[in-house]
C-alpha positions in Angstrom: -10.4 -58.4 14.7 -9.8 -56.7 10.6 -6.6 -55.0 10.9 -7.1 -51.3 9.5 -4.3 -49.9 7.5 -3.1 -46.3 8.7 -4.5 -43.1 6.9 -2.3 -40.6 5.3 -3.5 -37.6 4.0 -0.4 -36.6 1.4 0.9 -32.8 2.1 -0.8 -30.0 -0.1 2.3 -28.7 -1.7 0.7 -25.9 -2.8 -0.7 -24.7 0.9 2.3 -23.2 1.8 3.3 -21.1 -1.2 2.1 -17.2 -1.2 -0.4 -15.2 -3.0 1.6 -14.5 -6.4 0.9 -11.1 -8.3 2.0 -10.4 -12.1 1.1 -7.7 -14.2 2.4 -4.2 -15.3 3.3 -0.8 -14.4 0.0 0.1 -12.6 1.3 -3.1 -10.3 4.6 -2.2 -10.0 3.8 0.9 -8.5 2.5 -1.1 -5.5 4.9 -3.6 -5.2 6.6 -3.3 -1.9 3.3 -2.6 -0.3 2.3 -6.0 -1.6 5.2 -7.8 -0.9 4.6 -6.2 2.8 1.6 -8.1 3.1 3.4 -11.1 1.6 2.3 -11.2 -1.6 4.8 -12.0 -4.2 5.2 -9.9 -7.1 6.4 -9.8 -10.8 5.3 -7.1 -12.5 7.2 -4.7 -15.2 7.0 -1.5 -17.4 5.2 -1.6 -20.2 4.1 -5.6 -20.4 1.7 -6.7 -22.8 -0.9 -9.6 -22.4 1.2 -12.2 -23.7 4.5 -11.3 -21.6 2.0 -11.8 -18.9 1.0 -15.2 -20.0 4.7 -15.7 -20.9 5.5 -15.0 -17.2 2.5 -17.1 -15.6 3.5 -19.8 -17.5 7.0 -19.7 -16.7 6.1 -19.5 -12.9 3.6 -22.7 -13.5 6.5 -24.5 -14.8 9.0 -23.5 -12.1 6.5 -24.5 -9.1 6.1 -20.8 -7.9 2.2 -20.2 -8.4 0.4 -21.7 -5.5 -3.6 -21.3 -4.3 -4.3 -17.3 -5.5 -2.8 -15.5 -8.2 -3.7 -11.9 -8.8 -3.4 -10.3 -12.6 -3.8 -7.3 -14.5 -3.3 -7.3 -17.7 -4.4 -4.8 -20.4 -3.3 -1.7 -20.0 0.1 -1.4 -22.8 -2.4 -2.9 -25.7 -5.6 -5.1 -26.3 -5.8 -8.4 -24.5 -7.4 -10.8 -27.1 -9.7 -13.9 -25.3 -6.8 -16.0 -26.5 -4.2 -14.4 -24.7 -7.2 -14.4 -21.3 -7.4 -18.4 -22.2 -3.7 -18.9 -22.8 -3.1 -17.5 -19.3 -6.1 -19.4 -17.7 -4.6 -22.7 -19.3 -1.6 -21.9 -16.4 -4.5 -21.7 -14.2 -6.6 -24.2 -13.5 -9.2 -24.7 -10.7 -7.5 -27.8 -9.1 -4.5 -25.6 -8.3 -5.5 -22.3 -8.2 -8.8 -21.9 -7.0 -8.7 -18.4 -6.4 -7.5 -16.0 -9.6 -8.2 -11.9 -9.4 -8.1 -10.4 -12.2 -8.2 -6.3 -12.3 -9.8 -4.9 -14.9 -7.7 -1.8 -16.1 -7.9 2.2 -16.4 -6.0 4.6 -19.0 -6.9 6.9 -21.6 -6.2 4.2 -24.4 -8.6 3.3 -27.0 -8.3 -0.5 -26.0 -9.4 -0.3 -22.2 -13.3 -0.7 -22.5 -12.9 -3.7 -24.9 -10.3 -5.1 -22.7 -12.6 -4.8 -19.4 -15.6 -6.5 -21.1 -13.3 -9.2 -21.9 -12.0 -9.5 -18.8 -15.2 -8.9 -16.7 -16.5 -11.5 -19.1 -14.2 -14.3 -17.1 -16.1 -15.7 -14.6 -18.7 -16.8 -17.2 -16.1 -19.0 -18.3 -14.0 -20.1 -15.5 -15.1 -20.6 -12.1 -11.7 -19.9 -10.1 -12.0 -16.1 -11.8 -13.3 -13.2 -9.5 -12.6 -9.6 -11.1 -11.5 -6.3 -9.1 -12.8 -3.4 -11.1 -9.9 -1.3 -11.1 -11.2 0.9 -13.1 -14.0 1.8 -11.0 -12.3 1.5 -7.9 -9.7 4.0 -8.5 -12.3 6.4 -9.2 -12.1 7.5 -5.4 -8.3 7.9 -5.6 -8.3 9.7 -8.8 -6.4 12.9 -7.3 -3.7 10.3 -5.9 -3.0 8.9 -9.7 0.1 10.5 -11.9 -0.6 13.1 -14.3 -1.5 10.7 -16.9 -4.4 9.7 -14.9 -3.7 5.7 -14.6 -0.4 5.2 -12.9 -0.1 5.4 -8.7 1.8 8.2 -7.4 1.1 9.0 -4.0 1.9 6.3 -1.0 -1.8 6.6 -0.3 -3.0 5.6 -3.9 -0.2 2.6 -3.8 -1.7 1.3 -0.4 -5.2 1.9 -1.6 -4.5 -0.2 -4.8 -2.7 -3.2 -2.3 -5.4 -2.6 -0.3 -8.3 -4.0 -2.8 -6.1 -6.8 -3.7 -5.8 -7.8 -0.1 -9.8 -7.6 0.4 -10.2 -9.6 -3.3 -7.6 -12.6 -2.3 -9.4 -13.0 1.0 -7.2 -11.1 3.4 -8.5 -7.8 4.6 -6.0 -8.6 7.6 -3.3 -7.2 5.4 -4.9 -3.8 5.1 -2.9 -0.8 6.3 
């Protein structure tokens, strides 16, 4: 009888690592309601698009972006398509199948150009699905800051988390 030689299916090392989130202020707000549902964060004050590919580059390197990774990017200044391809580059499909980006609200002069850039995405890479922000946040508007863009009220935080949770594929996280 033909011997047959054992099957081993090699370990994902990416299946175990969580959903990672990076972006800016708008993010940051919501950060320990995301890290609640798991979801690792790096997000700062005042980031611009290229910190942001800076950052998701750095993480690539050090082994810490896994299947989904969340981003928003775009609300300190424009976001050029190089700076949306220079952070895709850290992306690709084979390892992170599933990338949100938000598309981004503030009274800024940049925003709708950034937003057709970024809604633009998918067209070019397959892993992208976008979270309108800026439309979303539309039924929170009276939980925003007084500068109309930034979360301050715990409800506005969670209903920010929220979205992301539905977007990555885990409405279980919802509070």
């Amino acid at each position: 009888a033909p011997t047959v030689a054992p099957t081993t299916t090699k370990p994902d090392p990416l299946a175990g690592v969580p959903p990672y989130a990076i972006g800016e202020s708008v993010m940051l707000g919501a950060a320990p309601q995301l890290q609640a549902g798991g979801v690792q964060v790096n997000a700062a004050v005042s980031r611009q698009g290229r910190n942001v590919a800076e950052v998701i580059g750095q993480l690539r390197a050090a082994g810490q972006l896994g299947r989904t990774v969340v981003v928003q990017t775009g609300t300190n200044g424009s976001v050029s398509d190089e700076t949306l391809d220079m952070i895709m580059s850290f992306l690709p499909s084979k390892d992170t199948p599933n990338v949100v980006f938000l598309t981004v609200r503030a009274p800024r002069g940049w925003i709708a150009d950034n937003n057709v850039r970024i809604a633009r995405l998918p067209e070019r890479y397959p892993n992208v699905t976008v979270l309108d922000w800026a439309a979303e946040s539309q039924a929170i508007s009276g939980e925003l800051a007084a500068d109309g863009y930034h979360l301050r009220t715990s409800r506005a935080k969670q209903f920010y988390a929220n979205l992301i949770f539905d977007a990555i594929g885990r409405p279980d996280l919802k509070k």
